[in-house]
PDB file of N, CA, C and O in Angstrom:
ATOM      1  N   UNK A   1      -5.897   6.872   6.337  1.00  0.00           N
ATOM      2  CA  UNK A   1      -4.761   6.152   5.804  1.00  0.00           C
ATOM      3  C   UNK A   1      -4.859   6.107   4.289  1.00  0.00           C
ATOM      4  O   UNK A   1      -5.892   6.093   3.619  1.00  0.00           O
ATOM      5  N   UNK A   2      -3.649   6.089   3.886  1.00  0.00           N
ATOM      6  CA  UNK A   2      -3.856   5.990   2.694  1.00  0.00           C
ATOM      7  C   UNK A   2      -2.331   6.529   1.468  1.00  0.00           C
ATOM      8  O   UNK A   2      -1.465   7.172   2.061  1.00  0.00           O
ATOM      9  N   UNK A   3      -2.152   6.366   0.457  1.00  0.00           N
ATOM     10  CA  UNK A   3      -0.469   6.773  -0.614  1.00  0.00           C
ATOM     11  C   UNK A   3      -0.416   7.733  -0.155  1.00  0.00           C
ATOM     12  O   UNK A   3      -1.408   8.459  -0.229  1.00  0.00           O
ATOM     13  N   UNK A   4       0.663   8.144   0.473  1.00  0.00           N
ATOM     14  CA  UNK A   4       1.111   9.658   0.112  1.00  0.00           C
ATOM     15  C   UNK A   4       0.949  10.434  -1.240  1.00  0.00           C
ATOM     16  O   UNK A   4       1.392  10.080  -2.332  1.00  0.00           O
ATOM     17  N   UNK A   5       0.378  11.324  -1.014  1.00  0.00           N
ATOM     18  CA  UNK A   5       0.080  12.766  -1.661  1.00  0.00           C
ATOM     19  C   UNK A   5      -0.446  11.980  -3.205  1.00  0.00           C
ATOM     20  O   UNK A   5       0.188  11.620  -4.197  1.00  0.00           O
ATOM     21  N   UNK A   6      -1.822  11.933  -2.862  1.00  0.00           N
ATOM     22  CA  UNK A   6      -2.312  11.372  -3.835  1.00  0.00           C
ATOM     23  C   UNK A   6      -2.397  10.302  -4.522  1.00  0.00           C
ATOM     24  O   UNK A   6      -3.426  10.287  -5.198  1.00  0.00           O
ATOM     25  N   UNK A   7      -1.316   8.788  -4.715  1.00  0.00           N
ATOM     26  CA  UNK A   7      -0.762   8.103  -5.292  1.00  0.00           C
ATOM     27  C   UNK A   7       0.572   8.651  -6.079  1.00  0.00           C
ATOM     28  O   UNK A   7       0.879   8.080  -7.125  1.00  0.00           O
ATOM     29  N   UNK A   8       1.261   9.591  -5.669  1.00  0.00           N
ATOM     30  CA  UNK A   8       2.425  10.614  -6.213  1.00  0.00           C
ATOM     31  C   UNK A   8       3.505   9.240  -5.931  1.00  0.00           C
ATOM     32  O   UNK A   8       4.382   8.918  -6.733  1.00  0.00           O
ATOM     33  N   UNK A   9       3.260   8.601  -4.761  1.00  0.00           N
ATOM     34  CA  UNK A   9       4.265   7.590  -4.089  1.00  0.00           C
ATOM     35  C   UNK A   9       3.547   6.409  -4.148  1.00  0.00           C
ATOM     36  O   UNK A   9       2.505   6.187  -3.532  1.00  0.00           O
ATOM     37  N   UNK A  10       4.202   5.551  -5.003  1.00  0.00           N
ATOM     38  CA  UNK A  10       3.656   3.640  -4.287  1.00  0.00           C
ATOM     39  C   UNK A  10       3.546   3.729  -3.103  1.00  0.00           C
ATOM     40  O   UNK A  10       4.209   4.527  -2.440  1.00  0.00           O
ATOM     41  N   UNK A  11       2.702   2.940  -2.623  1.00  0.00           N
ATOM     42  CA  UNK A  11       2.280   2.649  -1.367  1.00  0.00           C
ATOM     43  C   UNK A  11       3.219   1.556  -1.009  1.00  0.00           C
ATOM     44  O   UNK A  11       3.508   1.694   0.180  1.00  0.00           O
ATOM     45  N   UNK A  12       3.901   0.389  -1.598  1.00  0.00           N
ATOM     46  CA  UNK A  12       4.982  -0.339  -1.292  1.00  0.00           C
ATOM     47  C   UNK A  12       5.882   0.291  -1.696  1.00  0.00           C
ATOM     48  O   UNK A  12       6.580  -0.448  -2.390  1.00  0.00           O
ATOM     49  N   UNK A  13       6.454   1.734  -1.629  1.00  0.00           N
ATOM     50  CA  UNK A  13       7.665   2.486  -1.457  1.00  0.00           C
ATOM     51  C   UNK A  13       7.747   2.951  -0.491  1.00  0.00           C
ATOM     52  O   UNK A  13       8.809   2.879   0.128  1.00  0.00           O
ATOM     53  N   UNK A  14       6.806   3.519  -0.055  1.00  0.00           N
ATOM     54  CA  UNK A  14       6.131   4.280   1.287  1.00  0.00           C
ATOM     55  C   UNK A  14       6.683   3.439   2.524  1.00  0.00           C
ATOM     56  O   UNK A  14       7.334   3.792   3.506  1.00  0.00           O
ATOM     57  N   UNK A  15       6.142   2.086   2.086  1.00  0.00           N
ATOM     58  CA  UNK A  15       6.058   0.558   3.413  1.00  0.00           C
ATOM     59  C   UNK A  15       7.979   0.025   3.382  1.00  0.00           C
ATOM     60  O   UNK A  15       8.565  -0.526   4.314  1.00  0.00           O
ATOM     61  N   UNK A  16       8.609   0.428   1.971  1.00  0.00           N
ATOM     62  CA  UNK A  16       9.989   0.190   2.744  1.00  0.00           C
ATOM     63  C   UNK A  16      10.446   1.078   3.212  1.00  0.00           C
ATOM     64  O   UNK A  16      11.234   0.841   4.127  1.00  0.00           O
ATOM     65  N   UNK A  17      10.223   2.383   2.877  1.00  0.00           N
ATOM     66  CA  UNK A  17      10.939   3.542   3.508  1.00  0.00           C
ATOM     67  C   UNK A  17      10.648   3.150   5.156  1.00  0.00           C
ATOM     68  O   UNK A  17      11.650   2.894   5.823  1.00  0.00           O
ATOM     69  N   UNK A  18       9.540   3.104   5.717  1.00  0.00           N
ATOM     70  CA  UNK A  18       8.893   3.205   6.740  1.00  0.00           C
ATOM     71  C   UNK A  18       9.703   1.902   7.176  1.00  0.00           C
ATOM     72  O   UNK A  18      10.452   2.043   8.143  1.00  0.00           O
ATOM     73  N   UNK A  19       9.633   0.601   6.547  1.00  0.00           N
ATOM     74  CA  UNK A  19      10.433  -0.679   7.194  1.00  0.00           C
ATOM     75  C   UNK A  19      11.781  -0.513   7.915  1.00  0.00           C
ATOM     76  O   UNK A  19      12.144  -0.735   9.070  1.00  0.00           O
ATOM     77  N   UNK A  20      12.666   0.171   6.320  1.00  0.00           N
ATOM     78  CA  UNK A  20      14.339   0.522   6.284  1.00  0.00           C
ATOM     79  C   UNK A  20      14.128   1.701   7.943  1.00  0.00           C
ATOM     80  O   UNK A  20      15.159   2.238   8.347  1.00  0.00           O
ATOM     81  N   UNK A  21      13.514   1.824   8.300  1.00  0.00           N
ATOM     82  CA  UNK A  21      13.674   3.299   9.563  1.00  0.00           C
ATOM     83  C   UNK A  21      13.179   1.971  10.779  1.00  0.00           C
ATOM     84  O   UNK A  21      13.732   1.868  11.874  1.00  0.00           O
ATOM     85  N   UNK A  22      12.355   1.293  10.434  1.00  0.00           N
ATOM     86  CA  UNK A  22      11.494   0.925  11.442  1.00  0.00           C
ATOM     87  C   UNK A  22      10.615   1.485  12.345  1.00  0.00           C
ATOM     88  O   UNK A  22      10.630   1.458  13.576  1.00  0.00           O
ATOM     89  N   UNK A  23       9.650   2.127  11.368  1.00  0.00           N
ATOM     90  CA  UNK A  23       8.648   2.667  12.250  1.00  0.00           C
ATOM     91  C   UNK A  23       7.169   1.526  11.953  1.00  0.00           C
ATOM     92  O   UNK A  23       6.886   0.753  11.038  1.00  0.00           O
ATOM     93  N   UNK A  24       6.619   1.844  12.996  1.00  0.00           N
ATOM     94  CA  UNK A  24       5.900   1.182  13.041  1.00  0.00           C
ATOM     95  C   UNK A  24       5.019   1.565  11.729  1.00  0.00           C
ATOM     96  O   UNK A  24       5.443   2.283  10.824  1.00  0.00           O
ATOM     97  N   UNK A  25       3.365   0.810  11.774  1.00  0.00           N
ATOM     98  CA  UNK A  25       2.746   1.583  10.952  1.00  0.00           C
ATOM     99  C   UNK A  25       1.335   2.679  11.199  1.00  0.00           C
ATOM    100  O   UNK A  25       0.538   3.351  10.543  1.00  0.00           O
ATOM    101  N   UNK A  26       1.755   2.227  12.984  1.00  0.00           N
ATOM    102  CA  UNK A  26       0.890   3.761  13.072  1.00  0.00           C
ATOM    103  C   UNK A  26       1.365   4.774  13.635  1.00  0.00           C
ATOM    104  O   UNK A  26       0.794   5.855  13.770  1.00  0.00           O
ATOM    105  N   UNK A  27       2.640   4.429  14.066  1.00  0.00           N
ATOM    106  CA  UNK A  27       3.444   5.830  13.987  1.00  0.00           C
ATOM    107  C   UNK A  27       3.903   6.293  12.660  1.00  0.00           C
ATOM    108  O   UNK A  27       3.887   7.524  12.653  1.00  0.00           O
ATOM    109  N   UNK A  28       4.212   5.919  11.797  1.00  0.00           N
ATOM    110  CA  UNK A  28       4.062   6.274  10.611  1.00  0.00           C
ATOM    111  C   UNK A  28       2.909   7.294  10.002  1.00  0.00           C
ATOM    112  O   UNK A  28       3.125   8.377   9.459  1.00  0.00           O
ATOM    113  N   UNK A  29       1.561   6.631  10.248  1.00  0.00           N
ATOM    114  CA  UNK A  29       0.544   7.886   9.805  1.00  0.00           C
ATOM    115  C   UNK A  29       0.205   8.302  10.833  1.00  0.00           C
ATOM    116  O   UNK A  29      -1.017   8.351  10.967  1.00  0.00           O
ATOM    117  N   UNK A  30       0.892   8.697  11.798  1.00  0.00           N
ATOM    118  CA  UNK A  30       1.238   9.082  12.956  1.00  0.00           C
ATOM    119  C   UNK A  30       1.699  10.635  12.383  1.00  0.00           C
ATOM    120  O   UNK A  30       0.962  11.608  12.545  1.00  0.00           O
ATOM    121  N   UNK A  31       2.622  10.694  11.901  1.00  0.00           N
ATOM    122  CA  UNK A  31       3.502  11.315  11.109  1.00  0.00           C
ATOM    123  C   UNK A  31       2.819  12.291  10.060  1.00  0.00           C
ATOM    124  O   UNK A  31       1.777  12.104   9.431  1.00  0.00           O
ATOM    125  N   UNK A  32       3.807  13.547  10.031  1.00  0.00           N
ATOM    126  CA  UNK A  32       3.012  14.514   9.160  1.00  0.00           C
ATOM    127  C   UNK A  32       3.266  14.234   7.636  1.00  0.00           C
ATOM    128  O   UNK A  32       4.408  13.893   7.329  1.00  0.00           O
ATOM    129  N   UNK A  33       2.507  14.321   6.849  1.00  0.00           N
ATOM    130  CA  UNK A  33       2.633  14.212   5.522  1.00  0.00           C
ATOM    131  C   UNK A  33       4.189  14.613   4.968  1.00  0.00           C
ATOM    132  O   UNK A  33       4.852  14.076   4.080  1.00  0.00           O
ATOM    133  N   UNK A  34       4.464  15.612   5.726  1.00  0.00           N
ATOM    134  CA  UNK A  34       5.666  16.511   5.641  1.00  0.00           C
ATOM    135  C   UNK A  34       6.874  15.730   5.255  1.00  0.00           C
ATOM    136  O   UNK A  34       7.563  15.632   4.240  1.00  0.00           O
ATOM    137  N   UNK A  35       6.869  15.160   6.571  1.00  0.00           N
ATOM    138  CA  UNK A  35       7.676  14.235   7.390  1.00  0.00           C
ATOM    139  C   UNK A  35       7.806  12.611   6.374  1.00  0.00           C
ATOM    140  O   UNK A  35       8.774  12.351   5.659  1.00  0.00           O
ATOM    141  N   UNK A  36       6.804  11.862   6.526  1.00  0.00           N
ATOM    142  CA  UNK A  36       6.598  11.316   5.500  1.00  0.00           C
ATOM    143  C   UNK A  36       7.424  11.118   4.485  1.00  0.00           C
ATOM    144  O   UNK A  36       8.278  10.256   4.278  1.00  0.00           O
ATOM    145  N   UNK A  37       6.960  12.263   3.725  1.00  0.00           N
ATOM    146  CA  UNK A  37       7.960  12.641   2.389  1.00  0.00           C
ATOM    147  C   UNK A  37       9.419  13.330   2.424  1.00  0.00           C
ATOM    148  O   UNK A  37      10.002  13.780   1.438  1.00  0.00           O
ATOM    149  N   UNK A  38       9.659  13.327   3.098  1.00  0.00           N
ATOM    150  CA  UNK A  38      11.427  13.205   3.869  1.00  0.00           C
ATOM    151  C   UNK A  38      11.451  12.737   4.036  1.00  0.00           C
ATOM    152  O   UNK A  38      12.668  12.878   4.153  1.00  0.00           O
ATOM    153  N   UNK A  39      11.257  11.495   4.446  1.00  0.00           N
ATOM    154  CA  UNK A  39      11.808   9.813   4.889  1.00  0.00           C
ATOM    155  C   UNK A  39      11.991   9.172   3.403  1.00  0.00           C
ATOM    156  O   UNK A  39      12.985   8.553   3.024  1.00  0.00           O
ATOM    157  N   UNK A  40      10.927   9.425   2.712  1.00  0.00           N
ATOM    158  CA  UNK A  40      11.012   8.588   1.493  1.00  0.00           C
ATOM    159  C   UNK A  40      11.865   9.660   0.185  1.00  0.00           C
ATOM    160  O   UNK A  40      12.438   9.235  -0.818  1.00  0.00           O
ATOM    161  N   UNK A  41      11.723  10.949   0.559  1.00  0.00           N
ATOM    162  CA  UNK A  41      12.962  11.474  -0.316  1.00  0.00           C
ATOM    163  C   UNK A  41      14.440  10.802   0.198  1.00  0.00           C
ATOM    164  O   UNK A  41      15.241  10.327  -0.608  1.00  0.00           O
ATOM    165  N   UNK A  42      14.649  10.834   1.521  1.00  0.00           N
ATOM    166  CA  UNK A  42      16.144  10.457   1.787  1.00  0.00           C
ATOM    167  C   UNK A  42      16.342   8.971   1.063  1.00  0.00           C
ATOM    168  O   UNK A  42      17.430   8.620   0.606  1.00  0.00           O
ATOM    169  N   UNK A  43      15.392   8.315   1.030  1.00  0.00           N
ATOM    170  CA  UNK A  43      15.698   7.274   0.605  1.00  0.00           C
ATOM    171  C   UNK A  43      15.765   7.212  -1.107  1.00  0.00           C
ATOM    172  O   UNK A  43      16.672   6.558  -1.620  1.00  0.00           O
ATOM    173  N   UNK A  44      15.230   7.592  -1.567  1.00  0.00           N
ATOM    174  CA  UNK A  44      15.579   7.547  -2.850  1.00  0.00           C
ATOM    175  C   UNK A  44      17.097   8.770  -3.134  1.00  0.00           C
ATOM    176  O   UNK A  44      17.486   8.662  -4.297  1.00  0.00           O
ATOM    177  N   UNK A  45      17.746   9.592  -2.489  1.00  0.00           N
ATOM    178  CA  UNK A  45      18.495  10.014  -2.522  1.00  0.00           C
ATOM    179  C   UNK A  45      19.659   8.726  -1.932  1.00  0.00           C
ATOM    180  O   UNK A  45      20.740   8.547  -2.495  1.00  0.00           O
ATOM    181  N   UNK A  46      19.355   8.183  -1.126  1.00  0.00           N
ATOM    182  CA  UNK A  46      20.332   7.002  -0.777  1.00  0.00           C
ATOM    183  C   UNK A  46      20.304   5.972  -1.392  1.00  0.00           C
ATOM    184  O   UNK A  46      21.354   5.330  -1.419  1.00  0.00           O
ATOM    185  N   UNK A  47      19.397   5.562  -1.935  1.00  0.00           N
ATOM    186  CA  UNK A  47      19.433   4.577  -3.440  1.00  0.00           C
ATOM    187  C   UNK A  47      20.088   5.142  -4.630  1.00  0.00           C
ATOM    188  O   UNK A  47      20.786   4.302  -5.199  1.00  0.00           O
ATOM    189  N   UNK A  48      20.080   6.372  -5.217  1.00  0.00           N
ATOM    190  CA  UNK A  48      20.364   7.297  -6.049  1.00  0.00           C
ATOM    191  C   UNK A  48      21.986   6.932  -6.264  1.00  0.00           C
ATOM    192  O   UNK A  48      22.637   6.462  -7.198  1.00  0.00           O
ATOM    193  N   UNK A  49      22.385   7.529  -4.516  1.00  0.00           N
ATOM    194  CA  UNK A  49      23.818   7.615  -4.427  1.00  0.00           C
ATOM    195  C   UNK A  49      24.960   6.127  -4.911  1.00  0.00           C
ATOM    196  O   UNK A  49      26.003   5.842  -5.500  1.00  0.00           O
ATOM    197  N   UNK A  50      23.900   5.599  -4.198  1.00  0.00           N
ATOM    198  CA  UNK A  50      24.214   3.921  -3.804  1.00  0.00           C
ATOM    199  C   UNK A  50      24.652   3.280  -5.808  1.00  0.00           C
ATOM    200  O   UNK A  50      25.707   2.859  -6.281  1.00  0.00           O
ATOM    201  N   UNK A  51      23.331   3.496  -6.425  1.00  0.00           N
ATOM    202  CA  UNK A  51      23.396   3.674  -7.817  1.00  0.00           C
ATOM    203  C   UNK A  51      24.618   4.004  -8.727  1.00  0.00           C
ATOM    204  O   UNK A  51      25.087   3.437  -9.714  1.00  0.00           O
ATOM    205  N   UNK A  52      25.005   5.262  -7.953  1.00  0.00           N
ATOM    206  CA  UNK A  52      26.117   6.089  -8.698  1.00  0.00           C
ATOM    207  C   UNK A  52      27.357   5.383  -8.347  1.00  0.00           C
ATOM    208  O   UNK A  52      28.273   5.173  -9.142  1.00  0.00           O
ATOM    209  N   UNK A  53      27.335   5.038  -7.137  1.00  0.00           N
ATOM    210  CA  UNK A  53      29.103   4.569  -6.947  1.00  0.00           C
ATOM    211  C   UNK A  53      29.167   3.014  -7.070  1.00  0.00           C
ATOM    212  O   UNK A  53      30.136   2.335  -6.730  1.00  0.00           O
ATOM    213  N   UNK A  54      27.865   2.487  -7.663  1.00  0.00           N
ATOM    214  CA  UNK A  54      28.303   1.427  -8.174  1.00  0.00           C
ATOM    215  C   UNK A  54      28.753   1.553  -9.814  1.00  0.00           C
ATOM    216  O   UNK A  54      29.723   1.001 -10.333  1.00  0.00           O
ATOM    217  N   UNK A  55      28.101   2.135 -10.244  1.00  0.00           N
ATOM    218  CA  UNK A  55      28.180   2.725 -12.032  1.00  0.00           C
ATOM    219  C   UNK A  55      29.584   3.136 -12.049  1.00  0.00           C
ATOM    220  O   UNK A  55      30.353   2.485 -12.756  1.00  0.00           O
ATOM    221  N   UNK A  56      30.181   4.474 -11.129  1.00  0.00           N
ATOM    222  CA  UNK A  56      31.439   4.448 -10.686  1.00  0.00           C
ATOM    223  C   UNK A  56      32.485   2.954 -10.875  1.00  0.00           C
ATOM    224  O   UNK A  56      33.255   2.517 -11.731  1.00  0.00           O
ATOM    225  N   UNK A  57      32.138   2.662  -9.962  1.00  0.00           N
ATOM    226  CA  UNK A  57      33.095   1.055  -9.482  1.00  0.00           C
ATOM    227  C   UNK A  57      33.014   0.621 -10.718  1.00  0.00           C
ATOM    228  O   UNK A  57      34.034   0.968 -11.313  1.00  0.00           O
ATOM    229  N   UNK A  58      32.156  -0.087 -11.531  1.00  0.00           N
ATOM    230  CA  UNK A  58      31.756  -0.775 -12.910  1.00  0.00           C
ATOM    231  C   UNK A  58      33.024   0.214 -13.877  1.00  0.00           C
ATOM    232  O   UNK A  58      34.052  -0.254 -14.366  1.00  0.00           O
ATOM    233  N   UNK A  59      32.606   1.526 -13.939  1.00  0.00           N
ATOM    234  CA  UNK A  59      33.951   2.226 -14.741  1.00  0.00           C
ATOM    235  C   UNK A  59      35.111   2.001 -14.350  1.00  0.00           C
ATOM    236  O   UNK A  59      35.876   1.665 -15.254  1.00  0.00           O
ATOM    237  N   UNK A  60      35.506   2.054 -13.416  1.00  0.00           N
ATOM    238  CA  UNK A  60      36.477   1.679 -13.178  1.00  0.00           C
ATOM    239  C   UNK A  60      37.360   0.641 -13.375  1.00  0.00           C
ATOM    240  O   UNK A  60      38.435   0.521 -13.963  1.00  0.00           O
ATOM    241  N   UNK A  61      36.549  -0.165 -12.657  1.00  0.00           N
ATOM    242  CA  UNK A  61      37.149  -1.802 -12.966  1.00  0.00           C
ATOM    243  C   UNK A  61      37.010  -2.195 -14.840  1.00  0.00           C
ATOM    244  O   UNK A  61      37.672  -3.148 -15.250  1.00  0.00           O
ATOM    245  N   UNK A  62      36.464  -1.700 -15.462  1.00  0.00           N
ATOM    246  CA  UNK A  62      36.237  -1.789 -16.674  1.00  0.00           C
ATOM    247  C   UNK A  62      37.691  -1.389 -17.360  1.00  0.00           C
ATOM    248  O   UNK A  62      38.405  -2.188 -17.965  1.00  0.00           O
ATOM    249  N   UNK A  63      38.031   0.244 -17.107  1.00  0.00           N
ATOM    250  CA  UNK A  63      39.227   0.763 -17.711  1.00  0.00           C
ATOM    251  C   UNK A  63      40.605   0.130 -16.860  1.00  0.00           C
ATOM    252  O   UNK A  63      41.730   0.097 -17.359  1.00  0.00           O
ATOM    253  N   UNK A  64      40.298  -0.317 -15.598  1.00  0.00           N
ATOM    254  CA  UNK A  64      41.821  -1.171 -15.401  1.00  0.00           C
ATOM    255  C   UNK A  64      42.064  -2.647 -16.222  1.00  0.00           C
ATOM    256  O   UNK A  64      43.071  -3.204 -16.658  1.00  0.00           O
ATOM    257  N   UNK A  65      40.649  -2.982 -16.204  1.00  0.00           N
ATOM    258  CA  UNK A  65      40.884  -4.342 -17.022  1.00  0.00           C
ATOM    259  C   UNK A  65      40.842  -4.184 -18.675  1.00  0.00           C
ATOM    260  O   UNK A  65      40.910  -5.142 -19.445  1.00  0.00           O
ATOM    261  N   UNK A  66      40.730  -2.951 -19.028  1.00  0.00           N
ATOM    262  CA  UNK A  66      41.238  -2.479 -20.429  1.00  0.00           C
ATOM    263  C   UNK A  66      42.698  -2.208 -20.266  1.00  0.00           C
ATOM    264  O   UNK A  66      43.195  -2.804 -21.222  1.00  0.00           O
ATOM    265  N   UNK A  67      43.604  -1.681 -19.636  1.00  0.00           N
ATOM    266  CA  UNK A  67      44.790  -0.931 -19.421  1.00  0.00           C
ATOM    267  C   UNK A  67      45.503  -2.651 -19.639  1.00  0.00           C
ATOM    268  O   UNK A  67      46.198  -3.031 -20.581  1.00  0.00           O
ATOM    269  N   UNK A  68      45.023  -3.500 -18.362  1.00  0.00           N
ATOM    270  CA  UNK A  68      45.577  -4.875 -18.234  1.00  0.00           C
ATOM    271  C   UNK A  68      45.571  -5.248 -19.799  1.00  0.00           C
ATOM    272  O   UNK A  68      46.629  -5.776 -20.141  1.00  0.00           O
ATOM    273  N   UNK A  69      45.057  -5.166 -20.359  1.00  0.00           N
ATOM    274  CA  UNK A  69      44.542  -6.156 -21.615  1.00  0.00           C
ATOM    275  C   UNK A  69      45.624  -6.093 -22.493  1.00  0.00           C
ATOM    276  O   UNK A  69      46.250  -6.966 -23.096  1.00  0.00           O
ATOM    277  N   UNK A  70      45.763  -4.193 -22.410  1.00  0.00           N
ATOM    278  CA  UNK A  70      46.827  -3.318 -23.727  1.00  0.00           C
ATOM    279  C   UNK A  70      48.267  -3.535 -23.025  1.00  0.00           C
ATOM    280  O   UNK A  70      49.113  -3.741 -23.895  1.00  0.00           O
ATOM    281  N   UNK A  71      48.769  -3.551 -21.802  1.00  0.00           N
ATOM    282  CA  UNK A  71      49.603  -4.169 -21.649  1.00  0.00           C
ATOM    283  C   UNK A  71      50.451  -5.277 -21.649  1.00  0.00           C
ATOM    284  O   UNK A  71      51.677  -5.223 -21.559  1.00  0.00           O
ATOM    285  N   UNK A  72      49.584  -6.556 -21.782  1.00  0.00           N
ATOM    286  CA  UNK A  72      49.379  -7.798 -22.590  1.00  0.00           C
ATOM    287  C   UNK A  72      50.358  -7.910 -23.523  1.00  0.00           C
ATOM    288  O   UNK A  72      50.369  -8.870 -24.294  1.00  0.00           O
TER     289      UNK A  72
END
């Protein structure tokens, strides 16, 4: 047992990826290293995304409540 691939990954990044799925934690190092690190790539790709379309939304609502302002 022990960080994925060296300390490359927190070990409490590792433990939510593994939470957010619900695997246990010895099916987890159960699990191929491989594998592993596809669970915790998807997740930072789904945080990533999650990230973006809020930054999105924030622009947005920003330039309607500029448009509102100049119409004023």
């Amino acid at each position: 047992m022990g960080a994925l691939a060296g300390g490359m990954v927190p070990i409490f990044e590792e433990h939510e990826a593994r939470l957010e799925r619900g695997i246990s934690l010895t099916d987890w190092y159960a699990l191929d290293v491989d594998e592993r690190a596809l669970v915790i790539a998807a997740r930072r790709v789904r945080i990533q995304v999650q990230n973006l379309q809020s930054e999105a939304e924030i622009r947005k609502s920003n330039r309607e409540a500029q448009k509102a302002r100049i119409r004023k």
